[in-house]
C-alpha positions as CSV (number, residue, x, y, z in Angstrom):
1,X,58.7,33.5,-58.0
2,X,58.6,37.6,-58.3
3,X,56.4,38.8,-60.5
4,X,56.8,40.6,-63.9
5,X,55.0,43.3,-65.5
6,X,55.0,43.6,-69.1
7,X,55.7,47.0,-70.1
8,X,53.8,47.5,-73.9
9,X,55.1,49.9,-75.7
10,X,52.6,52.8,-77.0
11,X,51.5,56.0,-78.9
12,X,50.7,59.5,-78.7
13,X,46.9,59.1,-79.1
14,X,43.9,61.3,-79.9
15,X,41.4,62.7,-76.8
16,X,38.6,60.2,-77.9
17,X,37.8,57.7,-75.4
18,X,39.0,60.4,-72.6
19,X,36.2,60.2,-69.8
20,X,35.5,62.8,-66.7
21,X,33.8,61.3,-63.7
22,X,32.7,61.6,-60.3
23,X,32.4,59.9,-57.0
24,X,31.6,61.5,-53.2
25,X,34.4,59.4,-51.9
26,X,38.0,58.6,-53.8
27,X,37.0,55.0,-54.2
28,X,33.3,55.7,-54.5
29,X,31.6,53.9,-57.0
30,X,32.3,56.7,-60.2
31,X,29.4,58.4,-62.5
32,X,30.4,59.2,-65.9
33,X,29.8,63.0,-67.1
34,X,28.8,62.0,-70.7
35,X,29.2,63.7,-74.5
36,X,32.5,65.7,-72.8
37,X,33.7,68.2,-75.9
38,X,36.7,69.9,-74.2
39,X,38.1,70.0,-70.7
40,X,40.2,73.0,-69.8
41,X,43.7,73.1,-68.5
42,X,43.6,71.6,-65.2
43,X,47.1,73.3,-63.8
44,X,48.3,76.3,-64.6
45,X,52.0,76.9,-65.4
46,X,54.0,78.4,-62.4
47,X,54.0,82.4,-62.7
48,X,57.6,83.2,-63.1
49,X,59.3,85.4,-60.2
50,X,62.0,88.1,-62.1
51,X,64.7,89.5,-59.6
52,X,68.1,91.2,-59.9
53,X,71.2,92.6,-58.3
54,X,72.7,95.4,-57.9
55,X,75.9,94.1,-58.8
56,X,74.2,91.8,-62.0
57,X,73.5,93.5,-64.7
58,X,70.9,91.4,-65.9
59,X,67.4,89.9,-64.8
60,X,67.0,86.3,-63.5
61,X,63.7,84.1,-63.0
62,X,62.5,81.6,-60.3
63,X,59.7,79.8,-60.8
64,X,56.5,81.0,-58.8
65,X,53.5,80.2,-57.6
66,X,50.6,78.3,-59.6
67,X,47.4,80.4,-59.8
68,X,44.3,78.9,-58.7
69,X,42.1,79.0,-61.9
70,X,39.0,77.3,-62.0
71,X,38.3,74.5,-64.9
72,X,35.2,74.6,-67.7
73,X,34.0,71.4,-69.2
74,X,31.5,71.7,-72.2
75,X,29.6,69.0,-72.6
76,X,26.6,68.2,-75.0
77,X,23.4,66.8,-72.8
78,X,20.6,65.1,-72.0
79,X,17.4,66.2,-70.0
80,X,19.1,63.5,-67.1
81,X,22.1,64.6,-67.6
82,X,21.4,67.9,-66.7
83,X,19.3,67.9,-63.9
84,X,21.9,65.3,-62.3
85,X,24.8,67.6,-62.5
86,X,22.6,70.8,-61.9
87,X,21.7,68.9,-58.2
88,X,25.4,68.0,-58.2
89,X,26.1,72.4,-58.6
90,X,23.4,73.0,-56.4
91,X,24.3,70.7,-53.2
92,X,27.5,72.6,-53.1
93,X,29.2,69.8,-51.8
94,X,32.8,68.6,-52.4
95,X,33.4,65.5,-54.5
96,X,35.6,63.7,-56.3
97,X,36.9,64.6,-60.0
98,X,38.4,61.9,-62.3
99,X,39.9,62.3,-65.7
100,X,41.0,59.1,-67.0
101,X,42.9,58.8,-70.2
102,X,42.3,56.6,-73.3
103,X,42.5,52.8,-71.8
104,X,45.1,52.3,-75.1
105,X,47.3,54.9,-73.8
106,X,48.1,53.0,-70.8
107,X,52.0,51.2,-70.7
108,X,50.5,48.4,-68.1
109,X,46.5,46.8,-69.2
110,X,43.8,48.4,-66.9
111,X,46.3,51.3,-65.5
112,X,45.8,54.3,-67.6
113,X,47.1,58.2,-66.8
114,X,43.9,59.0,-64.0
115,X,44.2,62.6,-63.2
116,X,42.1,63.1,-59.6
117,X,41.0,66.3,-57.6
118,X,38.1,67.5,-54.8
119,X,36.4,70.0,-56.3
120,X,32.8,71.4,-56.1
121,X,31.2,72.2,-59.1
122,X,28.8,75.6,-61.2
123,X,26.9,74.9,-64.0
124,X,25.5,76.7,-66.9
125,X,23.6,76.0,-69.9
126,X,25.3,78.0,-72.9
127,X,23.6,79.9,-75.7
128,X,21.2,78.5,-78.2
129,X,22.2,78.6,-81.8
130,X,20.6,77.9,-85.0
131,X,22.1,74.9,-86.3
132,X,24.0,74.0,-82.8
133,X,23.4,70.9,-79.8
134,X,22.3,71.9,-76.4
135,X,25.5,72.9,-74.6
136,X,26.0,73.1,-70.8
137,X,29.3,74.3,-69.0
138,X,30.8,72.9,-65.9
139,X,32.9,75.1,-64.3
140,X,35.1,73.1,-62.0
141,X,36.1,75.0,-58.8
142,X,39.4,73.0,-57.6
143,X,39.5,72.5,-53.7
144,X,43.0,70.1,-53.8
145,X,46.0,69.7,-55.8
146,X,45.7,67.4,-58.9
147,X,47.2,63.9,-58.1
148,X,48.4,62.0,-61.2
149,X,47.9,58.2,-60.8
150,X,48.4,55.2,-63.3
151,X,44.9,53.3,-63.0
152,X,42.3,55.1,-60.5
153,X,43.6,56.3,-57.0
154,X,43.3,53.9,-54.0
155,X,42.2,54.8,-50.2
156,X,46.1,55.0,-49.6
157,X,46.4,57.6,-52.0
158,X,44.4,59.8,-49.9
159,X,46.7,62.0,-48.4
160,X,47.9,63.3,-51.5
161,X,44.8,65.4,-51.6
């Protein structure tokens, strides 16, 4: 008897309930980064390449190359928190990035939009202000392409990166 996935149908939602994570190994047990305010553009839009003719007389455009721009989370923290992902900048060392979408955003239960990438990481705490939470930024240096995935990658996704 084949099998059949139910398809449910679903809404454009809000970021709440988006989380960022990380793991040394794809399918590493995953550590939460918590109280994430705003993630940054993770892929830039193609530059656009103009060329002409000399018998056109009129410019045309191909699409170019993506620029490799680096990524800044904010997140609100705790002492923990901070010195976890402070050894995290400090190590230097690749890892692992996760972004996984609101659970109710998913079309198929337990496979929501997972957004992966290696990446090492530089962290900053941001400026005090009267009347504002202790900030950090994470600056997310990408080292791979992002791989989109429904649910979180598997071993066999590995070449991807």
């Amino acid at each position: 008897m084949e099998e059949q996935t139910t398809v449910k149908e679903t809404n454009p939602e809000i970021a709440m309930k988006a989380t960022l994570e990380y793991a040394s190994t794809l399918a590493g047990s995953k550590t939460k980064i918590a109280w994430v305010q705003n993630i940054g553009q993770l892929v830039q839009l193609p530059d656009g390449v103009t060329y002409s003719a000399i018998d056109k007389d009129e410019e045309f455009m191909a699409k170019g190359k993506k620029k490799a721009e680096a990524v800044d989370v904010e997140i609100l923290f705790t002492h923990a928190e901070h010195k976890t992902l402070k050894t995290l900048a400090d190590s230097d060392e690749e890892n692992y990035f996760f972004i996984k979408y609101p659970e109710v955003t998913a079309e198929t239960d337990g496979k929501p939009l997972v957004f992966s990438f290696k990446a090492n990481i530089a962290l900053v705490s941001n400026a005090i202000e009267d009347g504002e939470l202790l900030k950090d930024t994470i600056r997310i240096f990408k080292k791979s392409k992002v791989v989109e995935t429904d649910g979180y990658p598997t071993e066999e996704d590995s070449t991807k990166y």
